[in-house]
N, C-alpha and C positions, 0 to 999 in steps of 0.2 A: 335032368337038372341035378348040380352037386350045393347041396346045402350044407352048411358049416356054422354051428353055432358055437361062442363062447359066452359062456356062463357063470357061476357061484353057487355057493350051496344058500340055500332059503331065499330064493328068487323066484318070486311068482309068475313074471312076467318070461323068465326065461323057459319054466314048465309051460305055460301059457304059448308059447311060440312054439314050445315041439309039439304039442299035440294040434293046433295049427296045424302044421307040415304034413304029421300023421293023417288028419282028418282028410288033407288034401291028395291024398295016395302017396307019398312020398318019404323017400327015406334022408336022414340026415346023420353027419357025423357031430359030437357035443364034446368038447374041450372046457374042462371046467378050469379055468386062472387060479382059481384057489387051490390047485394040488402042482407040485411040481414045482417047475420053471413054467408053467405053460402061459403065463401071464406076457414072457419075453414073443411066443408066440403071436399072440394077438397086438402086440405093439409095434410089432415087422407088418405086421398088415394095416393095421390101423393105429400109429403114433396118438391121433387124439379121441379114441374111448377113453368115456369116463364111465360111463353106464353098461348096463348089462340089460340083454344078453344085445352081445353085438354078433347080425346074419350077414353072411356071404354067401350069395348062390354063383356058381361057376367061378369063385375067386376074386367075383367083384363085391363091391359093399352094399349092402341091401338099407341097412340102418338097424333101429332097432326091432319090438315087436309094433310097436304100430306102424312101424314103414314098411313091417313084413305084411299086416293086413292089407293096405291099402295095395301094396303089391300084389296080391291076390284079387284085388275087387280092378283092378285094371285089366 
């Protein structure tokens, strides 16, 4: 599985979701919106984020950290 998080700086819920992933054996790539242009990134994929951290496993939209747990307990 390809995990893809995008995130901010001082986001609880976004550290919160990687070590999630971590706990689960898994690695993921973190895209933080707040450096760069990368904001234009996550807007190609998802026009309406407003919150953070927004997951994509394999490219599809997962939601956010509580759509990534319940994802996990299914």
């Amino acid at each position: 599985m390809k995990f893809l998080i995008f995130t901010k700086y001082r986001c609880s819920y976004c550290d919160r979701a990687k070590t999630l992933i971590e706990q689960k054996g898994f690695e993921y790539e973190s895209i933080n919106i707040e450096e760069d242009n990368n904001i234009e990134i996550l807007l190609e994929k998802n026009k309406y984020a407003r919150t953070m951290p927004q997951i994509f496993i394999n490219d599809k939209l997962i939601g956010g950290y509580t759509d990534l747990v319940k994802y996990f307990e299914e």
